[in-house]
C-alpha positions as CSV (number, residue, x, y, z in Angstrom):
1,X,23.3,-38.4,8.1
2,X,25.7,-35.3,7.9
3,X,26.5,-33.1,11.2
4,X,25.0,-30.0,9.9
5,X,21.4,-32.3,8.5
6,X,20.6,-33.4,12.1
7,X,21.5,-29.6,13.7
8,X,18.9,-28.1,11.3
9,X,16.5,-30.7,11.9
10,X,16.6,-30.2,15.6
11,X,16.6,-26.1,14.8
12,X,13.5,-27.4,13.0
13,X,11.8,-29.3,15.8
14,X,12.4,-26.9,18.3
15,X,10.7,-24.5,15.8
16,X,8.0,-26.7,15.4
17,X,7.2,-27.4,18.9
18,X,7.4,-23.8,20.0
19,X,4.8,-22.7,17.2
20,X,2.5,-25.5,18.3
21,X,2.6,-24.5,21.8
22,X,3.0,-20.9,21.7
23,X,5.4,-20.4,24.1
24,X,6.8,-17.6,22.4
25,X,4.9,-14.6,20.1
26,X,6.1,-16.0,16.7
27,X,7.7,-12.9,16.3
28,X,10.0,-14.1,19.4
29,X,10.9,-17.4,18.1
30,X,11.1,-16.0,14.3
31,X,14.3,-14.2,15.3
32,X,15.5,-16.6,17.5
33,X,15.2,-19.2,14.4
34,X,17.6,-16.3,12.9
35,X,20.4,-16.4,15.4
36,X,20.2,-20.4,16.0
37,X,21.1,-20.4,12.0
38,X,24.0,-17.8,12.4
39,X,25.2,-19.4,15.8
40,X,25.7,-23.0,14.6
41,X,26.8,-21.7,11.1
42,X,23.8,-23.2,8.9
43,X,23.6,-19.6,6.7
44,X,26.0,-16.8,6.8
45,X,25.0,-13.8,8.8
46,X,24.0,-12.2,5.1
47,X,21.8,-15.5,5.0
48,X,19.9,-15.3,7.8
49,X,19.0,-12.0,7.4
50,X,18.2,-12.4,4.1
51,X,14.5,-12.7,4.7
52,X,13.8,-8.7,6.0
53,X,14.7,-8.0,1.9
54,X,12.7,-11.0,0.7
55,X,10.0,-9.7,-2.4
56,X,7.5,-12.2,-0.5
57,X,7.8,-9.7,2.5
58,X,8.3,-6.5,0.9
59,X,5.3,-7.3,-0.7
60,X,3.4,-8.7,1.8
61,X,4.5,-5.0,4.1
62,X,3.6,-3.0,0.9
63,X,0.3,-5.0,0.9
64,X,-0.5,-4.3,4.5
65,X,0.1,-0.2,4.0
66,X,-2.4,-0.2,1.1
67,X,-5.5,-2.3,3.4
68,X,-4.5,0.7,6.4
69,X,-5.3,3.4,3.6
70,X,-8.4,1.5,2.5
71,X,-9.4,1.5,6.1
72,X,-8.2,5.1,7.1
73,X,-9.7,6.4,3.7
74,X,-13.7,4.9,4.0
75,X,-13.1,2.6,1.6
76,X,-14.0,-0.5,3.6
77,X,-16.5,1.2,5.4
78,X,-17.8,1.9,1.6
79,X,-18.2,-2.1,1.4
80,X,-19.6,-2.8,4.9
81,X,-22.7,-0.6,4.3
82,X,-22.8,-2.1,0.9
83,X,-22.5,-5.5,2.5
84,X,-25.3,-4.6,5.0
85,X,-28.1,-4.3,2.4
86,X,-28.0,-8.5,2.2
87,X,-29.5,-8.7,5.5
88,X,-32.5,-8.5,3.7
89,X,-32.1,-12.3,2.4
90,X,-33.1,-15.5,3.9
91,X,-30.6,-17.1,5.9
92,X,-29.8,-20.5,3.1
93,X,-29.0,-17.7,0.7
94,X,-27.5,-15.0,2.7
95,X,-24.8,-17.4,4.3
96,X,-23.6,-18.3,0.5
97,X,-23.7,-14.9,-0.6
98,X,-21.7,-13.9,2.4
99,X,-19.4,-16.3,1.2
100,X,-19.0,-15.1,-1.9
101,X,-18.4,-11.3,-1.5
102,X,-16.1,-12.6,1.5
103,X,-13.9,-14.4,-1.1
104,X,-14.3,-11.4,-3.7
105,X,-13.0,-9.2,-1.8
106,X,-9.9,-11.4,0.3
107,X,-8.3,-12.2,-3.5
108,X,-7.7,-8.8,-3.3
109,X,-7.2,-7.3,0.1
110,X,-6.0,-9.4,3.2
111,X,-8.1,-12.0,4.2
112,X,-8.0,-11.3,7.8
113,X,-9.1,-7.5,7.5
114,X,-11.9,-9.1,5.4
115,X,-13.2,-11.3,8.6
116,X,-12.4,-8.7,10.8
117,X,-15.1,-6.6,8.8
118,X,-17.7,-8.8,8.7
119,X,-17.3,-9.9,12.2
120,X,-18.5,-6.6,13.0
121,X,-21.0,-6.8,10.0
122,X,-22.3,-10.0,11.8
123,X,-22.4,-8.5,15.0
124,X,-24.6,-5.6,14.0
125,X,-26.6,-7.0,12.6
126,X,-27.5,-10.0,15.1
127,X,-28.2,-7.5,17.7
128,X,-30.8,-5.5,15.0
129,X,-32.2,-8.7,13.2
130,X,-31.8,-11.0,15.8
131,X,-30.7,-14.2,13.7
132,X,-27.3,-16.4,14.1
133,X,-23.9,-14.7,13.9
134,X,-22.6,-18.3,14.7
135,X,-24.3,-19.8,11.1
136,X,-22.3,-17.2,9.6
137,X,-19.2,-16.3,10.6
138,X,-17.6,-19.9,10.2
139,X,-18.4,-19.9,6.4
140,X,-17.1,-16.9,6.0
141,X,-13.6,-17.1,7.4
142,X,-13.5,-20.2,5.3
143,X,-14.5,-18.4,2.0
144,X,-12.0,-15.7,2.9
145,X,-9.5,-18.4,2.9
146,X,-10.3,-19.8,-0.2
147,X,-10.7,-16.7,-1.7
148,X,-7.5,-15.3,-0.8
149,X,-6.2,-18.9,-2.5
150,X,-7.9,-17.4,-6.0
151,X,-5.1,-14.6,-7.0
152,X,-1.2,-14.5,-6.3
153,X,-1.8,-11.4,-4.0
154,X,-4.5,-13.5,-1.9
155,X,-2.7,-14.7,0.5
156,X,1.3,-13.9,1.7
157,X,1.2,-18.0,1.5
158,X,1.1,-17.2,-2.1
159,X,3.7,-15.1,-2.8
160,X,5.8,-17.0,-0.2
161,X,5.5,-20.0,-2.4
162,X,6.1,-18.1,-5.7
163,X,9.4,-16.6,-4.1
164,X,10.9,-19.9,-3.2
165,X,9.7,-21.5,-6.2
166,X,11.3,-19.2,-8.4
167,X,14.3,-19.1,-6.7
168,X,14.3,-22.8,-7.2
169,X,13.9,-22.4,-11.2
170,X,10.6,-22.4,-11.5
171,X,8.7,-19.7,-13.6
172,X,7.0,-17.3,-11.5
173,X,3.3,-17.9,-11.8
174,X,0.6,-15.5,-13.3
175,X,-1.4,-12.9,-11.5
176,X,-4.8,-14.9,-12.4
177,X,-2.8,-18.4,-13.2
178,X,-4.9,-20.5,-10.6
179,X,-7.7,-18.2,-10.1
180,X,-9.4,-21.4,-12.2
181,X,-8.9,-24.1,-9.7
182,X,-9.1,-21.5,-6.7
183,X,-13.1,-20.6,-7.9
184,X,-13.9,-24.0,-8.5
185,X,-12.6,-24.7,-4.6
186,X,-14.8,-21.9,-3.4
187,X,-17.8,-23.1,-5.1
188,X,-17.4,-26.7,-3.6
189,X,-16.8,-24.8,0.0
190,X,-19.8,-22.3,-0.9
191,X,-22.2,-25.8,-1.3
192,X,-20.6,-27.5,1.8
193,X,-20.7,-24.7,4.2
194,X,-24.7,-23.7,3.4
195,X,-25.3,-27.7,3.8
196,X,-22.7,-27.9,6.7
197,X,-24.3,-24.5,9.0
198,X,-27.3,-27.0,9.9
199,X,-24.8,-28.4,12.2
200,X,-23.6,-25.2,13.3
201,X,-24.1,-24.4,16.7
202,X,-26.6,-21.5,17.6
203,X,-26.9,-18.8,19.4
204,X,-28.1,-18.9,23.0
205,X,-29.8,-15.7,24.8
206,X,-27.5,-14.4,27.3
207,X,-28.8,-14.9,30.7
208,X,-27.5,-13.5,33.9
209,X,-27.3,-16.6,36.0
210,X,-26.1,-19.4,33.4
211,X,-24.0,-17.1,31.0
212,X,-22.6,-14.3,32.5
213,X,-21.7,-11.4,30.3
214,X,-21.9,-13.3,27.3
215,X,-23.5,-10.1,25.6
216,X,-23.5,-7.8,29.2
217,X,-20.4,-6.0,30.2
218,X,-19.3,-5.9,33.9
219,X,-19.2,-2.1,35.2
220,X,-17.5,-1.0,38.2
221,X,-19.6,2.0,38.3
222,X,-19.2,5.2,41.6
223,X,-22.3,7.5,42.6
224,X,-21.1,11.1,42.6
225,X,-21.4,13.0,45.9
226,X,-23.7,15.2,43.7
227,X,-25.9,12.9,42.0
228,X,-29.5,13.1,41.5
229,X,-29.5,9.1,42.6
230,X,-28.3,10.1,46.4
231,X,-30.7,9.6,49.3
232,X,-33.2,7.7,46.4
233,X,-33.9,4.1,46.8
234,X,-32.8,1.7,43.7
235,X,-36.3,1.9,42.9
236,X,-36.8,5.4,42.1
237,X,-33.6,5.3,39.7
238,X,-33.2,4.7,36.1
239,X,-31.0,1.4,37.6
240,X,-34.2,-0.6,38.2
241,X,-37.0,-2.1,36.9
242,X,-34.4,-2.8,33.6
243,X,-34.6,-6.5,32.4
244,X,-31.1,-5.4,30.6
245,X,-29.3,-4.1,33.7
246,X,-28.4,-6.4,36.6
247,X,-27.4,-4.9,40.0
248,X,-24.9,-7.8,41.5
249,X,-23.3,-5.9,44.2
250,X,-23.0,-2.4,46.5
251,X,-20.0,-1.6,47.9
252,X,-20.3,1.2,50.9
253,X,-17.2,2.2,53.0
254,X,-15.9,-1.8,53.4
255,X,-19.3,-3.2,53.5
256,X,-20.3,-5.2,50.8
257,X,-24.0,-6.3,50.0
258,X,-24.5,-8.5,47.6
259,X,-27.8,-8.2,45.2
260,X,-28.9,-5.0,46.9
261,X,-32.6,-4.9,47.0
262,X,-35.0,-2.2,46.0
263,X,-35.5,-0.5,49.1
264,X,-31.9,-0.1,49.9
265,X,-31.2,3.7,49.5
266,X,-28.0,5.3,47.5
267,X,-25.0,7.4,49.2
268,X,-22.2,9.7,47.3
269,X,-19.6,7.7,46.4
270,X,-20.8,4.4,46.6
271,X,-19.9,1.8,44.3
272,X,-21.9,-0.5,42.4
273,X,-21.5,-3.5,40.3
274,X,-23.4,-3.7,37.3
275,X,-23.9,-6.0,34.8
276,X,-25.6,-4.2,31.2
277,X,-24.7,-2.5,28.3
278,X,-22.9,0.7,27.7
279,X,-25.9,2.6,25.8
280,X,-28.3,1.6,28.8
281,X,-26.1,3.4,31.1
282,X,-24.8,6.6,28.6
283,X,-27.8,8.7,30.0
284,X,-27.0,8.5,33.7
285,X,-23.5,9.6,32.6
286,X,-24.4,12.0,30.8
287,X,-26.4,14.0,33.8
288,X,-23.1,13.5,35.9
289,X,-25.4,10.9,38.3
290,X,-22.7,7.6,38.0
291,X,-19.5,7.8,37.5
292,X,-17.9,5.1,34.8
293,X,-14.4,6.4,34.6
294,X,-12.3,5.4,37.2
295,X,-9.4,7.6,35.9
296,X,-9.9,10.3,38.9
297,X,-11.8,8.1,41.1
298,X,-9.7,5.1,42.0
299,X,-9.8,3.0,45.2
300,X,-7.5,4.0,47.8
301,X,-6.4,2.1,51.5
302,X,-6.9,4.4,54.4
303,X,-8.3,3.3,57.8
304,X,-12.1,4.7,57.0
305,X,-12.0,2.6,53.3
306,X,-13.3,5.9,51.6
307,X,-12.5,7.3,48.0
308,X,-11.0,10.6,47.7
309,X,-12.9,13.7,46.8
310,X,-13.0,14.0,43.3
311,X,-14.6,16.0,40.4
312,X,-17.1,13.5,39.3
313,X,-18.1,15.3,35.9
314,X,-17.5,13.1,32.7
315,X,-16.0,14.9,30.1
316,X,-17.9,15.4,26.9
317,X,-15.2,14.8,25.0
318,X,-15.4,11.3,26.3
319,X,-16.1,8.3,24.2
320,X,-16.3,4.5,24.6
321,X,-15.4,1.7,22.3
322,X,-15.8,-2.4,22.4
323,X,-12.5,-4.1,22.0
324,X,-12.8,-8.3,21.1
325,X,-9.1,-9.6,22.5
326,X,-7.5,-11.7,20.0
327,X,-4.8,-14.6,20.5
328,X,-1.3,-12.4,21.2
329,X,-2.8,-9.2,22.9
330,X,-0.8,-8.0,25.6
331,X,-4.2,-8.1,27.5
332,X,-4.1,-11.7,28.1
333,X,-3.6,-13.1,31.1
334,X,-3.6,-9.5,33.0
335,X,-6.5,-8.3,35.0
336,X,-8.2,-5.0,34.4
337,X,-6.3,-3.5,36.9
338,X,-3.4,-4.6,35.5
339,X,-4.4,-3.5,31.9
340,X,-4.7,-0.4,32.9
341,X,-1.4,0.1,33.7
342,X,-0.6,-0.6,30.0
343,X,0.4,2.0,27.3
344,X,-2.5,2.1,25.4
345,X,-2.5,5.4,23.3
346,X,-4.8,7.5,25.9
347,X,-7.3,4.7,25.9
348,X,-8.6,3.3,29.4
349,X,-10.3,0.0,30.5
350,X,-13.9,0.5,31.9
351,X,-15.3,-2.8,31.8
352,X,-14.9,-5.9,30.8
353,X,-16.9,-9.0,29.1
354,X,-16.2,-12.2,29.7
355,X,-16.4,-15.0,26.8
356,X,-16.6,-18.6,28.0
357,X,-20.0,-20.2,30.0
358,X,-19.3,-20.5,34.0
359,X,-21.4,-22.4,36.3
360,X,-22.7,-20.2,39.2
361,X,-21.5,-17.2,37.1
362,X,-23.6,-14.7,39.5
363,X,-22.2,-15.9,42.6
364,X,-18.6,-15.6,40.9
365,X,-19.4,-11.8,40.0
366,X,-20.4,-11.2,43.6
367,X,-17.1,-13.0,45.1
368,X,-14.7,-10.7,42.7
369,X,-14.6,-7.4,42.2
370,X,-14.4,-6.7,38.4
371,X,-10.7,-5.3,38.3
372,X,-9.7,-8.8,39.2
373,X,-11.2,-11.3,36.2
374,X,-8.3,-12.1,34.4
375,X,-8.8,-11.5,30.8
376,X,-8.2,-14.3,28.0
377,X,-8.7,-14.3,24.2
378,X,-12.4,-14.0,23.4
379,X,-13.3,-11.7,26.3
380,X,-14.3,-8.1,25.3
381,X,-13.1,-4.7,27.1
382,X,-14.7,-1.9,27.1
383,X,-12.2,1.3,26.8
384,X,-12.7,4.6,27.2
385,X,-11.1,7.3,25.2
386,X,-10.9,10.8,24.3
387,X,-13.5,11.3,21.0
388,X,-10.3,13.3,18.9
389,X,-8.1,10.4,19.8
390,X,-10.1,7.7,17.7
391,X,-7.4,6.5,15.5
392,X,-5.6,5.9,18.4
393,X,-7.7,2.9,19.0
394,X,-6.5,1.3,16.3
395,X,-2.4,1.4,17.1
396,X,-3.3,-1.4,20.4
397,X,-2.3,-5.0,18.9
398,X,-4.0,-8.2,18.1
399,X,-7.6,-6.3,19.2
400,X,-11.0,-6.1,16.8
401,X,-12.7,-2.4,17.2
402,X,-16.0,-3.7,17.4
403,X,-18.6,-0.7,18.4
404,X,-18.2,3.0,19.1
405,X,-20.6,5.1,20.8
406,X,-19.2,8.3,17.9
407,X,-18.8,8.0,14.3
408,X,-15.5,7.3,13.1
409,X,-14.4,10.7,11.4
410,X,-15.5,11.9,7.4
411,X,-13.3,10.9,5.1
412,X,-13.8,13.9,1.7
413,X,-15.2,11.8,-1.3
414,X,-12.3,12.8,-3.4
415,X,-9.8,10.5,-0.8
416,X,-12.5,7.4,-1.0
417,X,-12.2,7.3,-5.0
418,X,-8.6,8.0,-4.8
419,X,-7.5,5.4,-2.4
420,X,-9.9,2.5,-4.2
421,X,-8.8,3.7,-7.5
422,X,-5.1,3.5,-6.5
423,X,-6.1,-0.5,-5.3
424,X,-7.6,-1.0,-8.9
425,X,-4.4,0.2,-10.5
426,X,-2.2,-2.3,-8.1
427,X,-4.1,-4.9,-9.0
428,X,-4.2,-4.2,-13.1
429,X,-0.6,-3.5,-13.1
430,X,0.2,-6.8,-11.3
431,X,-2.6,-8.5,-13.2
432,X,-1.6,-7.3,-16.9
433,X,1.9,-8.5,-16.4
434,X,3.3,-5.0,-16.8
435,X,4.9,-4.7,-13.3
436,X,5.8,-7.5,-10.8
437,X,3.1,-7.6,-8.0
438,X,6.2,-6.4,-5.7
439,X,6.7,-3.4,-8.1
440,X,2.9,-2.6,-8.4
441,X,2.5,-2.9,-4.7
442,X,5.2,-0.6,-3.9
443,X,3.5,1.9,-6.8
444,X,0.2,1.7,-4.8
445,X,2.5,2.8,-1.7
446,X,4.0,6.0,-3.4
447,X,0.8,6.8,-4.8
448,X,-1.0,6.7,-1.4
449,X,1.6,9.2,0.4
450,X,2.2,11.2,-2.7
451,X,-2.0,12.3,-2.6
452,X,-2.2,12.2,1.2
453,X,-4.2,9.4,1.5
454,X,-1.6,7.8,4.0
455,X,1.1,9.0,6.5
456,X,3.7,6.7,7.3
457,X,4.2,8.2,10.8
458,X,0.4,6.7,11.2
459,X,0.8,3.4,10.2
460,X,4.0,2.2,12.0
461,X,1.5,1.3,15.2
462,X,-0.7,-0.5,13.4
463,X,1.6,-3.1,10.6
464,X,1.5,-6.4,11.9
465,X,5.2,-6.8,13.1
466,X,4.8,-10.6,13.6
467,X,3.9,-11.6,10.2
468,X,6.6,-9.7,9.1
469,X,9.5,-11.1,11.6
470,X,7.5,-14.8,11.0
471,X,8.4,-14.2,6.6
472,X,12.1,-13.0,7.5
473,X,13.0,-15.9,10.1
474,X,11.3,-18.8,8.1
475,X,12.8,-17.8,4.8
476,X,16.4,-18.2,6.1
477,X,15.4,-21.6,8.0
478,X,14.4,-22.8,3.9
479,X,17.6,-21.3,2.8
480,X,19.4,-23.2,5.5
481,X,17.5,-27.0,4.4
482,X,19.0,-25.9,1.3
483,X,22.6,-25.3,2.3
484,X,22.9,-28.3,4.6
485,X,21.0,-30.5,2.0
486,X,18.1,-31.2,4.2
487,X,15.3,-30.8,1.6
488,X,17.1,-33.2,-0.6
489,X,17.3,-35.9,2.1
490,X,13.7,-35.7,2.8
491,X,13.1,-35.8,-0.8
492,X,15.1,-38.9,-1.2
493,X,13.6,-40.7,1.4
494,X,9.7,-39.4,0.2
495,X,11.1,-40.8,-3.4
496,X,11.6,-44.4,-1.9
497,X,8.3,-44.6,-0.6
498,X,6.3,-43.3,-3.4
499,X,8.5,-44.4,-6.2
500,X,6.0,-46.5,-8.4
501,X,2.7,-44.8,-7.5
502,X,0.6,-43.6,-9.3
503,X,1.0,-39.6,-10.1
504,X,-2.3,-38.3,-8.8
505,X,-2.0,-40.3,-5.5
506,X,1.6,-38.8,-4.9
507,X,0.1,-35.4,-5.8
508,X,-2.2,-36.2,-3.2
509,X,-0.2,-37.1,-0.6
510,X,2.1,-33.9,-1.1
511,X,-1.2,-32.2,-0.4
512,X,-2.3,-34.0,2.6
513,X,0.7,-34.1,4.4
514,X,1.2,-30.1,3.7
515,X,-2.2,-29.5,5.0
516,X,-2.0,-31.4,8.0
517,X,1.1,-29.9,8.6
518,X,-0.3,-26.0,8.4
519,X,-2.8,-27.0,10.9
520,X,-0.5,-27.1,13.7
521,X,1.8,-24.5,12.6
522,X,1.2,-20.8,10.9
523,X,0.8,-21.5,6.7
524,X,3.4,-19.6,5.5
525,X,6.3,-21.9,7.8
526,X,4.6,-24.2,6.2
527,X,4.7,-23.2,2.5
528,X,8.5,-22.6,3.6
529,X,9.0,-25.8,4.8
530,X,7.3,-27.8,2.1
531,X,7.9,-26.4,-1.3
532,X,11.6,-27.0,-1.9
533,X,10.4,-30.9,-0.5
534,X,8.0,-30.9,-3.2
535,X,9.7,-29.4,-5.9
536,X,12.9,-32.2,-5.6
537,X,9.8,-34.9,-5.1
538,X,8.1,-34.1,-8.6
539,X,12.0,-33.9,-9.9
540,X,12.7,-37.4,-8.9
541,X,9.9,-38.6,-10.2
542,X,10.4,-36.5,-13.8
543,X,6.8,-34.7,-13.4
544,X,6.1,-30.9,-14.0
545,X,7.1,-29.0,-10.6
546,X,4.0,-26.5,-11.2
547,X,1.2,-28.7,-10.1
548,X,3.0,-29.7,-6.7
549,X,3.6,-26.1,-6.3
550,X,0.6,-25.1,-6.5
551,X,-0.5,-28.5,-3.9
552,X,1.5,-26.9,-1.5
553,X,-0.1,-23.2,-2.5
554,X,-3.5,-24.4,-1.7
555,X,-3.2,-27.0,0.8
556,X,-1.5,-24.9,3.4
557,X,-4.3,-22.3,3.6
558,X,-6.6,-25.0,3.8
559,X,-6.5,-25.8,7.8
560,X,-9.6,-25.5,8.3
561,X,-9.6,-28.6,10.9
562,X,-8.2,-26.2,13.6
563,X,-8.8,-22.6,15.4
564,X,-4.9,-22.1,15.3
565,X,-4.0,-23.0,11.2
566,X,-5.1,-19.7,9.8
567,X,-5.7,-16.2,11.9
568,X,-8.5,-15.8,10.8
569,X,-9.9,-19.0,12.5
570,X,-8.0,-18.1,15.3
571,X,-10.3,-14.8,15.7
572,X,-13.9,-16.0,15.0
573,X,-12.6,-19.0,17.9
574,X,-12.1,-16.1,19.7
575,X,-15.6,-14.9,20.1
576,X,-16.3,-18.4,22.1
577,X,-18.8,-19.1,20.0
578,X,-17.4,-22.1,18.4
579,X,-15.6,-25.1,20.0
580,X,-12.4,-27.2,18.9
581,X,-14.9,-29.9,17.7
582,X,-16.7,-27.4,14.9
583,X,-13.9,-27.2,13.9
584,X,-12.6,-30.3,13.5
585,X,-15.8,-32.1,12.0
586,X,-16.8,-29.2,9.8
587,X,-13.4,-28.0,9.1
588,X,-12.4,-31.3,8.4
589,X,-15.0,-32.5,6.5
590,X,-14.5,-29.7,4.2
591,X,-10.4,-30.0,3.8
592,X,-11.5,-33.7,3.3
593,X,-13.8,-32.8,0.2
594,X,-11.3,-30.0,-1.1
595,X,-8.2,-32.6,-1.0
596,X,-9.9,-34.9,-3.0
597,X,-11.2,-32.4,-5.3
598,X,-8.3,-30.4,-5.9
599,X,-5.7,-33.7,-6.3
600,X,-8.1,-34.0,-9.1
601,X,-7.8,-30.9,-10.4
602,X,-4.1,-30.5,-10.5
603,X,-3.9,-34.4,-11.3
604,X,-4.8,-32.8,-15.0
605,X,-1.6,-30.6,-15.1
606,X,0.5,-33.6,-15.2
């Protein structure tokens, strides 16, 4: 084996291991994988940079500008009130009809603003109707997945594999060339998944002593020197006799008591720790009689223990919003005091919600104060921000806006039809063959800024960075298999081991061994990775290249066997209510069921 084989095999390993554990933000270890290449001289500098100009991520940017102008333009909220009106359904039909306008729409716009949408969908919904956000949302990250697996634009996995494809002599494949085999997939996952959410675990009610904040937010609330509540006994406030509000501690001077009772009676500028929802304590804030903002009234160390004097009046201006932390915040890990020493566009940390079950969960709220629970991915924080700087909210990373207390802002009707008719004419350009989807995306772009419907100024905060670092360092590490002959010597040595089986099992392999692969790391590495090996495979063996394409296409979206394969998993694994095991007997029955199924399908293009 050549010099420059094993050096990009180890460049690969490394890469693999430090996606699988995370070490790094793939953005991190994307550009690393650039300057290993350059460094030991497995692409030239042009090379390795080569991946920032690819049409896969050009595309894929240009695609992510046009979902912010469907979001900042009421388009989406168009489809989520649209969306709410099947609430009415039972839940063996709602769950497949989820499914289906979850797929719809994510051949179309990114899958992971799709889940993101209905993960809020769900979560309204279950607090109005009061049924089981966790028999939904699995099946429908799954049927955004296989939606997005429906049209070339679906997924960036798509046009990933397209790009390299191509580049490898292939013909570039149709708008609508698979949509075939992609429908039939989502109707065998549609069947599965209703059958499958029997075995789907259910919500439990939230209760104070055996699942703390599960639904409840921890407040670290202050009683004004001029409140209504001073001199009254918890009794005769608003703050008792509420089944929804739990009082777990008082703090006075450096006393602490823990589960005040009734009779104990309130002084200004005590501090208490409650355990409720924001709406059950907007009233009290309101009259200016407790004090949720800690922005003028923080903690300070002086001999007597006591807080400064302060203005106590919230502003009216003042809003709050629910923020679900997803894997790769900057939030992880840090405490709330901590978080608030973060940049986070004029928003600030109130509260926080904690995720996973812990045993003797009231005695651990009484031991800590709230600033000092460390936040991890799942847990929800409650920020508070000024009302006019709502789209500010929106520029913090790798965070779901769940609820607001205001209305996001009107968007005119004229900018709605505009924005989803400049989508329609992205997609029939593509579609019809009459621009490249890279063209037709960048069309949709220009048409946005030229009618105002976007502002590039407002959108550089929000792109996500890291999908677009993870296209431009993978695409030079294929480049570099390619240079150094690596893809070829995997081929060879795949060739020996299949050579004489039959064509439908070696299809099938290709697919297994791709999707097993993109559970472990992100899809599109994988799709990198995999479809120069199965390109020289179906060469060696004289069979048409398209079909093993298209295994690869497929078969690295579907990891559904794992939280960490696809982001969208990652996000509804978030929420805590699913467990590693869901995933990997649900998941894995259905990638099971759609490896056979679609070896069979593709075996017919041979």
């Amino acid at each position: 084996m050549e010099t420059d084989i094993i050096l990009i095999f180890i460049v690969l390993g490394i890469t693999l291991i430090l996606f699988v554990t995370e070490w790094f933000p793939i953005d991190k270890i994307s550009f690393l994988i650039i300057v290993a290449l350059v460094v030991l001289g497995l692409t030239k500098p042009e090379e390795a940079i080569s991946g920032f100009a690819n049409p896969a991520t050009i595309t894929v940017l240009s695609l992510m500008i046009i979902a912010i102008g469907l979001e900042d333009n009421g388009v989406i909220d168009w489809l989520t009130e649209g969306i709410k009106k099947m609430s009415v359904l039972p839940l063996f039909l709602l769950i497949p009809a989820f499914m289906f306008v979850s797929a719809g729409i994510s051949a179309f716009i990114s899958t992971t603003a799709v889940v993101i949408i209905f993960l809020k969908i769900v979560t309204q919904l279950q607090e109005k109707y009061g049924f089981s956000s966790s028999k939904l949302l699995m099946p429908i990250s799954f049927a955004g997945i296989l939606g997005g697996s429906c049209t070339l634009m679906g997924t960036s996995t798509n046009l990933l594999v397209n790009s390299v494809s191509t580049k490898l002599g292939a013909p570039s494949l149709g708008f609508f060339e698979f949509t075939m085999y992609g429908a039939i997939l989502l109707v065998v996952g549609m069947v599965y998944m209703t059958i499958a959410s029997f075995w789907l675990p259910k919500d439990k009610s939230p209760s104070i002593e055996s699942d703390y904040e599960l639904s409840e937010f921890m407040f670290s609330i202050t009683i004004p020197a001029e409140s209504e509540f001073v001199d009254k006994r918890i009794e005769e406030t608003p703050l008792f006799g509420n089944p929804t509000l739990h009082i777990a501690k008082l703090v006075r001077n450096e006393s602490i008591t823990n589960a005040p009772g009734k009779f104990i009676k309130l002084k200004g500028l005590d501090t208490l720790v409650l355990v409720t929802r924001v709406d059950q304590l907007t009233d009290m804030i309101a009259n200016g009689n407790i004090k949720l903002s800690q922005r003028e009234v923080e903690e300070v160390a002086n001999a007597e223990g006591e807080l400064p004097e302060t203005k106590n009046k919230i502003p009216e201006e003042l809003s709050y919003a629910e923020l679900l932390i997803l894997p790769g915040s900057n939030f992880i890990g840090r405490t709330l005091d901590q978080v608030r020493k973060l940049s986070l566009y004029g928003s600030y940390p109130v509260a926080i919600q904690k995720r996973k079950r812990a045993p003797n969960a009231l005695e651990l709220i009484i031991r800590k104060r709230v600033e000092d629970f460390k936040i991890v991915s799942g847990d929800r924080v409650l920020v508070e921000y000024a009302t006019t700087d709502d789209r500010a909210l929106r520029n913090i990373e790798n965070v779901v806006l769940l609820n607001k207390e205001q209305l996001p802002v009107q968007v005119k009707l004229i900018k709605k039809i505009t924005t989803l008719s400049i989508l329609l004419a992205v997609i029939a350009l593509a579609s019809s063959g009459i621009l490249p989807i890279l063209g037709s995306s960048l069309v949709g772009v220009g048409a946005l800024l030229l009618t105002g419907c976007i502002s590039l100024e407002n959108i550089y905060q929000r792109i996500n960075w890291q999908i677009i670092f993870l296209l431009a360092g993978m695409i030079p590490l294929g480049i570099a298999m390619s240079n150094t002959g690596a893809d070829m010597w995997i081929s060879e040595k795949l060739l020996n081991i299949l050579m004489g089986q039959e064509d439908t099992l070696v299809l099938g392999l290709m697919f297994l061994f791709t999707m097993v692969l993109s559970g472990f790391i992100s899809n599109n590495a994988t799709a990198i990775i995999m479809t120069p090996i199965a390109m020289a495979v179906a060469a060696g063996l004289q069979l048409d290249t398209k079909p093993f394409t298209l295994a690869v296409m497929l078969a690295a979206n579907f990891s559904f066997f794992t939280p960490v394969g696809y982001q969208t998993n990652a996000i509804i694994y978030g929420t805590g209510i699913y467990k590693f095991k869901h995933f990997l007997i649900i998941g894995g029955g259905l990638s099971i069921l759609l490896l056979v199924v679609a070896t069979l399908l593709l075996g017919t293009l041979l």
